[in-house]
C-alpha positions as CSV (number, residue, x, y, z in Angstrom):
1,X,1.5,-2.8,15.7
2,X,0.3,-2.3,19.1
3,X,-3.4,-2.7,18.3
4,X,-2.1,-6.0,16.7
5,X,-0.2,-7.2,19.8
6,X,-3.4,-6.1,21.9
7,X,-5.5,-8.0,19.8
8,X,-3.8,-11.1,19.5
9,X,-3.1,-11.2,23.7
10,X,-6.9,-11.2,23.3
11,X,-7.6,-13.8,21.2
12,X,-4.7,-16.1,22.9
13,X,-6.4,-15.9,26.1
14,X,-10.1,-17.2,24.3
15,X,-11.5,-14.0,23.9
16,X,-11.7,-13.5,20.1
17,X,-11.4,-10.3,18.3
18,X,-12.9,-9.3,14.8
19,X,-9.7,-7.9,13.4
20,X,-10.1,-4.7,11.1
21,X,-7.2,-3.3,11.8
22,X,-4.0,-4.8,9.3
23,X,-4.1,-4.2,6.2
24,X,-3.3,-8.2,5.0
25,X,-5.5,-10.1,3.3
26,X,-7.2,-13.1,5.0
27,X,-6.6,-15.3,2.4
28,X,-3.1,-17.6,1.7
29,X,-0.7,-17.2,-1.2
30,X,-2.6,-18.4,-4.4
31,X,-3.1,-22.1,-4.5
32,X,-0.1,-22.1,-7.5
33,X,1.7,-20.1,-6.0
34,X,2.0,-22.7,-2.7
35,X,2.5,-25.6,-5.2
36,X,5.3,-23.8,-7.0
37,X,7.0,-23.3,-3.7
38,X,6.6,-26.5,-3.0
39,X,7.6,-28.5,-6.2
40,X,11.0,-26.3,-5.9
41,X,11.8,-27.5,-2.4
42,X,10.6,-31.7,-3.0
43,X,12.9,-31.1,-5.9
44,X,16.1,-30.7,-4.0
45,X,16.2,-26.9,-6.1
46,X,19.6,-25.3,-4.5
47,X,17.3,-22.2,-4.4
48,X,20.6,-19.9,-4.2
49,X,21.1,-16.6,-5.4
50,X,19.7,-15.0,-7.9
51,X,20.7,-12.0,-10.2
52,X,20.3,-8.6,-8.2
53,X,17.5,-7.3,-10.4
54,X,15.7,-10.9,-9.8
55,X,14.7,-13.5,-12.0
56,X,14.5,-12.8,-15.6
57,X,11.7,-15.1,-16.4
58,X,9.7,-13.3,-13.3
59,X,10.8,-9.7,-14.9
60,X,9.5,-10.9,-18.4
61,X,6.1,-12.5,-16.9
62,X,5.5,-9.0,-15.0
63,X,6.5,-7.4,-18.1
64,X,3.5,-9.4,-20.2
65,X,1.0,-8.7,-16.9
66,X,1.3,-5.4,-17.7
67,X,0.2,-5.6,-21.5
68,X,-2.7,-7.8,-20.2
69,X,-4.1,-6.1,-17.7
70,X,-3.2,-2.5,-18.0
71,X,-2.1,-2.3,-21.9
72,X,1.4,-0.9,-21.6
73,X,4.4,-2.0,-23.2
74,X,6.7,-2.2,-20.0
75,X,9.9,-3.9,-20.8
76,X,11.2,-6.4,-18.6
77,X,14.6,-4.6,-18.6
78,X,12.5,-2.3,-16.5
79,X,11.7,-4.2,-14.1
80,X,13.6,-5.1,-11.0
81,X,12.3,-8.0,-8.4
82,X,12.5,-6.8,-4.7
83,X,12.1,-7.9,-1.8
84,X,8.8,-6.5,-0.7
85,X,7.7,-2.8,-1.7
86,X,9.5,-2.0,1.3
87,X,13.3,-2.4,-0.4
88,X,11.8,-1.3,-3.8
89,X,11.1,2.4,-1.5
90,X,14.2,2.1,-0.1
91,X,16.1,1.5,-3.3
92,X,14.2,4.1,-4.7
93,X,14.9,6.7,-2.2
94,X,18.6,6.1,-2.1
95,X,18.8,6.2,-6.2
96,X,16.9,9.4,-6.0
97,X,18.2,11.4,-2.9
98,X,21.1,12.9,-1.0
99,X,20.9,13.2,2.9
100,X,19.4,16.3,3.3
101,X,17.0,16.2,0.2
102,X,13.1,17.1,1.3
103,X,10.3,14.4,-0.4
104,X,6.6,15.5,-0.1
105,X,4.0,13.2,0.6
106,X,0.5,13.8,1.6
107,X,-0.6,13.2,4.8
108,X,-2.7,10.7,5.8
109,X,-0.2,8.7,4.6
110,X,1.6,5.0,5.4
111,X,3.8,5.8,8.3
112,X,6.6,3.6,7.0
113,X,7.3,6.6,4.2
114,X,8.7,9.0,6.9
115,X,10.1,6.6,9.2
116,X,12.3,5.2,5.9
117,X,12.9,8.5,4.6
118,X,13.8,9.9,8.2
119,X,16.1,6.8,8.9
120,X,18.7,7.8,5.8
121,X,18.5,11.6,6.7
122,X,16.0,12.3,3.9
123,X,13.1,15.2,4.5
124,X,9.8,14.0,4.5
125,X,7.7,17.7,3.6
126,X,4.1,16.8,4.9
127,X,1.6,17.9,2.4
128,X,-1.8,18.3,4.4
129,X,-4.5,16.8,2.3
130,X,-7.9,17.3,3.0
131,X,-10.8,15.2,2.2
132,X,-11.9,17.6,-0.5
133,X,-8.9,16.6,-3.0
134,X,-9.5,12.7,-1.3
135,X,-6.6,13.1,0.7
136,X,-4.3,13.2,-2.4
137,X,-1.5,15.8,-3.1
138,X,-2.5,18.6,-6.1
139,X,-0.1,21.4,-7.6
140,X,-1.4,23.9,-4.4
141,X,-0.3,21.7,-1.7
142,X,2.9,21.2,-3.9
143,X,3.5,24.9,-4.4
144,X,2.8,26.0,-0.7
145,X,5.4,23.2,0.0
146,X,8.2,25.2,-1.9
147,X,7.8,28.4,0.2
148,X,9.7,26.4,2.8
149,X,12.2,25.5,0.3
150,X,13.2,23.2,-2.9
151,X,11.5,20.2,-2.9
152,X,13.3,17.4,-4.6
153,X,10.5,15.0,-5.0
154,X,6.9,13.9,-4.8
155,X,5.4,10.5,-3.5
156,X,2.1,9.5,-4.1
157,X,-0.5,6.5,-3.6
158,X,-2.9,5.9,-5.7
159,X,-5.3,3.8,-4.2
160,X,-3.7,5.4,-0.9
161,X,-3.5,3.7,2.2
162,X,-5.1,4.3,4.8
163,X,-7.8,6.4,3.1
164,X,-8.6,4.1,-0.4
165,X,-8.6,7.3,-2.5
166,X,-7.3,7.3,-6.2
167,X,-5.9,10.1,-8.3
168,X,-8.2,10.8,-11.9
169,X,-6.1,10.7,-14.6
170,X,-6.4,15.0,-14.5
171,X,-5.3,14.9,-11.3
172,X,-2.3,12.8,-11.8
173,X,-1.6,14.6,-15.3
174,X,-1.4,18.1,-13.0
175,X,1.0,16.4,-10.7
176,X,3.2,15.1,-13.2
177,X,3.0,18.4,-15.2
178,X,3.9,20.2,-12.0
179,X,7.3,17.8,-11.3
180,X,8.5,18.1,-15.0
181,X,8.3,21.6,-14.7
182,X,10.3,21.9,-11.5
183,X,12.3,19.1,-12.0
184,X,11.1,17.3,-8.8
185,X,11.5,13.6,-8.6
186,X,8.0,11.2,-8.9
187,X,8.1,8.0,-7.0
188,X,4.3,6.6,-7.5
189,X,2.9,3.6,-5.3
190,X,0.9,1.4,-7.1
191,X,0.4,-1.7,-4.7
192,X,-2.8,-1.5,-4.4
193,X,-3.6,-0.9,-8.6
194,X,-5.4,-4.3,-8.9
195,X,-8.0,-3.3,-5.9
196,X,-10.8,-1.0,-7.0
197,X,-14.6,-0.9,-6.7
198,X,-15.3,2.4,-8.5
199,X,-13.1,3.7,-11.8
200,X,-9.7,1.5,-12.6
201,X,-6.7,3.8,-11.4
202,X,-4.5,5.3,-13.7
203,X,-0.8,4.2,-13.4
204,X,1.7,6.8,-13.7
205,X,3.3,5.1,-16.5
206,X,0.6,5.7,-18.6
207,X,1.4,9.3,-18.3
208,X,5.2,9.0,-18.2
209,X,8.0,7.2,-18.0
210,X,10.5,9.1,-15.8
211,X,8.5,8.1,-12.6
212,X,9.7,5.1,-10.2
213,X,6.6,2.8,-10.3
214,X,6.6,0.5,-7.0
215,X,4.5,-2.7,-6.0
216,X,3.8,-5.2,-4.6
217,X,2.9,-8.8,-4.6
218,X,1.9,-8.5,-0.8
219,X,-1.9,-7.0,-1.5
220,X,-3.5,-8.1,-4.3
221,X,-1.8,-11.5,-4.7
222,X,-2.1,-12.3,-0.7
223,X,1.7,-12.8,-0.3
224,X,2.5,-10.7,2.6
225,X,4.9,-12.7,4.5
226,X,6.3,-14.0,1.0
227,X,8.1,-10.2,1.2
228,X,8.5,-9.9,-2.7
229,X,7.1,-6.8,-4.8
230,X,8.6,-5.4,-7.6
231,X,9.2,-1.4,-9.4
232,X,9.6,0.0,-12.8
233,X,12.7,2.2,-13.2
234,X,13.3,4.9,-15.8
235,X,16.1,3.3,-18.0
236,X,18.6,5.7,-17.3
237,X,18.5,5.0,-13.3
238,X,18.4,1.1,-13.7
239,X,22.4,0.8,-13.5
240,X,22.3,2.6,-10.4
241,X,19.3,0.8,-9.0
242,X,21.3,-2.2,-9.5
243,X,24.5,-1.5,-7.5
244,X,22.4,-0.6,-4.7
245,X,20.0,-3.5,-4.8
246,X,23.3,-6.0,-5.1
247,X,24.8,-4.8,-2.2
248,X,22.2,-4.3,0.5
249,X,20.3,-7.4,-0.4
250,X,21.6,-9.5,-3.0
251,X,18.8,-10.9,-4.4
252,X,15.1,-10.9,-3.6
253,X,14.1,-14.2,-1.9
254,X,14.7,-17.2,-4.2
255,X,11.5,-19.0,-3.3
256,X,9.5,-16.0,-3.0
257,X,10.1,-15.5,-6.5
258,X,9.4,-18.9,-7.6
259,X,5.9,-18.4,-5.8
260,X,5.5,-15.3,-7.0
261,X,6.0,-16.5,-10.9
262,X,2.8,-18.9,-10.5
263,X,0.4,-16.4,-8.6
264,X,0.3,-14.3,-11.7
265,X,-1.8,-17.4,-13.1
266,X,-3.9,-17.3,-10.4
267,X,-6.2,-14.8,-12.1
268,X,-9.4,-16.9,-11.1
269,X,-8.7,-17.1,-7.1
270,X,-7.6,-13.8,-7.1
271,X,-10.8,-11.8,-8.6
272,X,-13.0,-14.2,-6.4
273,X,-11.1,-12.2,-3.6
274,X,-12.2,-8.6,-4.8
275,X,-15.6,-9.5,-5.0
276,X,-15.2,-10.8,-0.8
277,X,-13.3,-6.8,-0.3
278,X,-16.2,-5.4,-2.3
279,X,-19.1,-6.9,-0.2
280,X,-17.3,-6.0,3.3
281,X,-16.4,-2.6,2.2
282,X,-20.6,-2.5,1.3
283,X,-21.0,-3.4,4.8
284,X,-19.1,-1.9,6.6
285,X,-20.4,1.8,4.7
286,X,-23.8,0.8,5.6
287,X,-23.0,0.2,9.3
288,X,-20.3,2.8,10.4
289,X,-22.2,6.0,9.2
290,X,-25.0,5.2,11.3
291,X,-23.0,4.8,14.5
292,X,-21.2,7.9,14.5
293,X,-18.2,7.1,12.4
294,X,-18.3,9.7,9.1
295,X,-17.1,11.6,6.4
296,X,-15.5,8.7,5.0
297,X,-13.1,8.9,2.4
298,X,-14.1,7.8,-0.9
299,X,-13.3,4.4,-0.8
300,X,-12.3,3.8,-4.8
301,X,-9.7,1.0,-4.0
302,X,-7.5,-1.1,-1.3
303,X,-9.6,-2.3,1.6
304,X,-9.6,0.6,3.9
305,X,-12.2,3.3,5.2
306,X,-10.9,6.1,6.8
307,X,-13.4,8.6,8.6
308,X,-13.5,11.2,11.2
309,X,-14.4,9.9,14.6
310,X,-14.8,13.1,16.6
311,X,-18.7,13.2,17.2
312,X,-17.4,10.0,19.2
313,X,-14.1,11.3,20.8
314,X,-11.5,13.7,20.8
315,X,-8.4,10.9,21.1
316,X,-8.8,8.1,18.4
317,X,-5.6,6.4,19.8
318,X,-7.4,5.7,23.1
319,X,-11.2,4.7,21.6
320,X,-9.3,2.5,19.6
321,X,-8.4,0.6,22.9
322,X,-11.5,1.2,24.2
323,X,-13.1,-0.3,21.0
324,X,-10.7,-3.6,21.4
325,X,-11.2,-4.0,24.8
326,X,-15.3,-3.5,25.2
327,X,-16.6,-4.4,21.6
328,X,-13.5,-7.0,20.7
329,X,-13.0,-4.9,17.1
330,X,-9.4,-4.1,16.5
331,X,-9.0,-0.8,14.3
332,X,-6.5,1.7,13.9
333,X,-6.0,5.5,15.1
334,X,-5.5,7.8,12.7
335,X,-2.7,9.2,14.6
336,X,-0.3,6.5,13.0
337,X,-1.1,8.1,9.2
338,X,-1.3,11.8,10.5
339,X,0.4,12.9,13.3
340,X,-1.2,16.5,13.6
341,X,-4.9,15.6,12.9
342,X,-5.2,11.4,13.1
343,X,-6.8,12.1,16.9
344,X,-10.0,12.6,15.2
345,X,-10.2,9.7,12.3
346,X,-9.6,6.1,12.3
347,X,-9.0,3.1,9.8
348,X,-11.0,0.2,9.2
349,X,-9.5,-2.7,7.0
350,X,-11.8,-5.1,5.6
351,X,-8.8,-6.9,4.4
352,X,-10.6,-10.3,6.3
353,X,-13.1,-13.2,5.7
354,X,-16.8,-11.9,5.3
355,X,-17.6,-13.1,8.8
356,X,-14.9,-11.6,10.4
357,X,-16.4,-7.4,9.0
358,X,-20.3,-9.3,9.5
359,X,-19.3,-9.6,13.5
360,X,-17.4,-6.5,13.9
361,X,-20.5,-4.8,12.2
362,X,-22.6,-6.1,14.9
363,X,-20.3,-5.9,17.5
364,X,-20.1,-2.0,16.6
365,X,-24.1,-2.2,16.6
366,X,-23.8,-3.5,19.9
367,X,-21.4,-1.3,21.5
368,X,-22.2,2.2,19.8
369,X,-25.9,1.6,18.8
């Protein structure tokens, strides 16, 4: 957030800055999604409240998604609306956990998980990933996890952010082997399940069906500010999941989910959008090696590389200010995904426009070459 501020002072004072460093798409809300929104307000709709677990012709249409694009019979009983991945975490967390329970994560890993967790008195039990295993958990980092004590549950990303790694399917077996066998909760993020160059990721619900399964339509459907997403709870949680979700938000936004109904017919726009991620992330790998910036991880889906900066400095945080204020090319420390180790990687989005990674890759050229 501070890059962000930084790099919008910049560009309000005429100095433009090739942003790389938020990971939101540049495009809109799909063009049917914007019309939906809009036929429901020229309509006069009341757009009140809606049930707690959101609108059931939303839940069924997610329901058919997944038979069409991932071939698994998910019942729309299943799913609940929320409002953005970030309540379906929360929901999840409070359905799952007692104050005082320890979750593992890996780390790099989205800062928001330990900030939520931290904030209701929940453990977060950093798992230190290396690039070797992409940056994902396995049973090892599990099991050295439990000599500090029980672990109640296991998060995992898969594409992650910041590092764009995905789990194989053998690798996400052995972590779901490993939970059933020591009854340790599974919360698996999937926002980022519809971005991949390499092998399509494997959703933890083609494995099992005791995990919580949270997205998001803020990625792939370019609806961040929309603040809508979405999870799939095991049947036998979905009553409690419900109380919560009633009484710390109500409902999902209405008009959000009105939106959100008509951007899962946007299939057209939105692959035309992957293609743009796939071309940037291209260049982007054939500029940054060159200039010092390596050891990427394997980039297999979202719209990040994450690589280890230290042939360049020993503090990301402050060549990352360095890097905004000589080259005008926002980017992130790594310091924000891993607190112990982030002073010698960074993040790169290429979340933008084509032209927007084109000038930052010369810019970089400029600067560094």
């Amino acid at each position: 957030m501070d890059v962000m501020e930084a790099a919008r002072r910049s560009d309000a004072a005429g100095d433009p800055v090739a942003h790389l460093e938020v990971g939101q798409p540049g495009n809109p809300a799909p063009l049917l999604a914007r019309e939906a929104a809009m036929k429901a307000l020229g309509e006069g709709d009341s757009l009140g409240y809606t049930v707690a677990l959101g609108m059931p012709a939303l839940r069924e249409r997610l329901s058919r998604m997944y038979r069409e694009v991932h071939g698994l019979d998910v019942t729309a009983e299943r799913i609940v609306v929320t409002t953005g991945s970030s309540a379906a975490f929360l929901l999840a967390f409070l359905t799952l956990f007692d104050a005082g329970d320890r979750l593992a994560l890996a780390d790099p890993g989205y800062p928001s998980y330990r900030n939520i967790l931290a904030s209701i008195d929940i453990e977060p039990v950093r798992l230190e990933a290396t690039l070797a295993t992409g940056y994902q958990p396995d049973p090892a980092l599990l099991a050295k996890a439990r000599q500090g004590g029980r672990i109640d549950g296991l998060l995992f990303a898969s594409p992650a952010n910041p590092t764009g790694t995905a789990l194989s399917r053998a690798a996400l077996a052995a972590l779901i082997e490993d939970c059933r066998a020591q009854g340790t909760a599974m919360i698996s993020d999937e926002i980022y399940d519809r971005l991949w160059y390499a092998e399509k990721p494997v959703s933890a619900l083609e494995l099992t069906q005791d995990a919580f399964v949270i997205n998001s339509f803020s990625k792939y459907y370019c609806m961040t500010g929309w603040r809508i997403g979405w999870m799939v709870v095991p049947p036998d949680m979905l009553r409690t999941v419900e109380r919560l979700a009633q009484n710390h938000f109500i409902c999902p936004p209405h008009i959000s989910q009105v939106a959100a109904l008509a951007a899962l017919d946007a299939e057209e726009e939105l692959s035309a959008h992957l293609e743009v991620y796939r071309r940037n992330r291209a260049v982007l790998l054939d500029t940054l090696p060159g200039l010092g910036f390596r050891d990427f991880a394997p980039a297999d889906g979202a719209f990040y590389l994450y690589g280890d900066v230290s042939a360049l400095t020993n503090d990301s945080a402050e060549f990352s200010r360095r890097m905004l204020a000589e080259a005008k090319v926002a980017a992130v420390s790594g310091t924000d995904f891993d607190p112990v180790r982030g002073k010698s990687t960074m993040r790169f989005s290429f979340a933008g426009s084509e032209e927007t990674v084109a000038r930052a890759a010369q810019s970089l050229t400029r600067w560094l070459g």
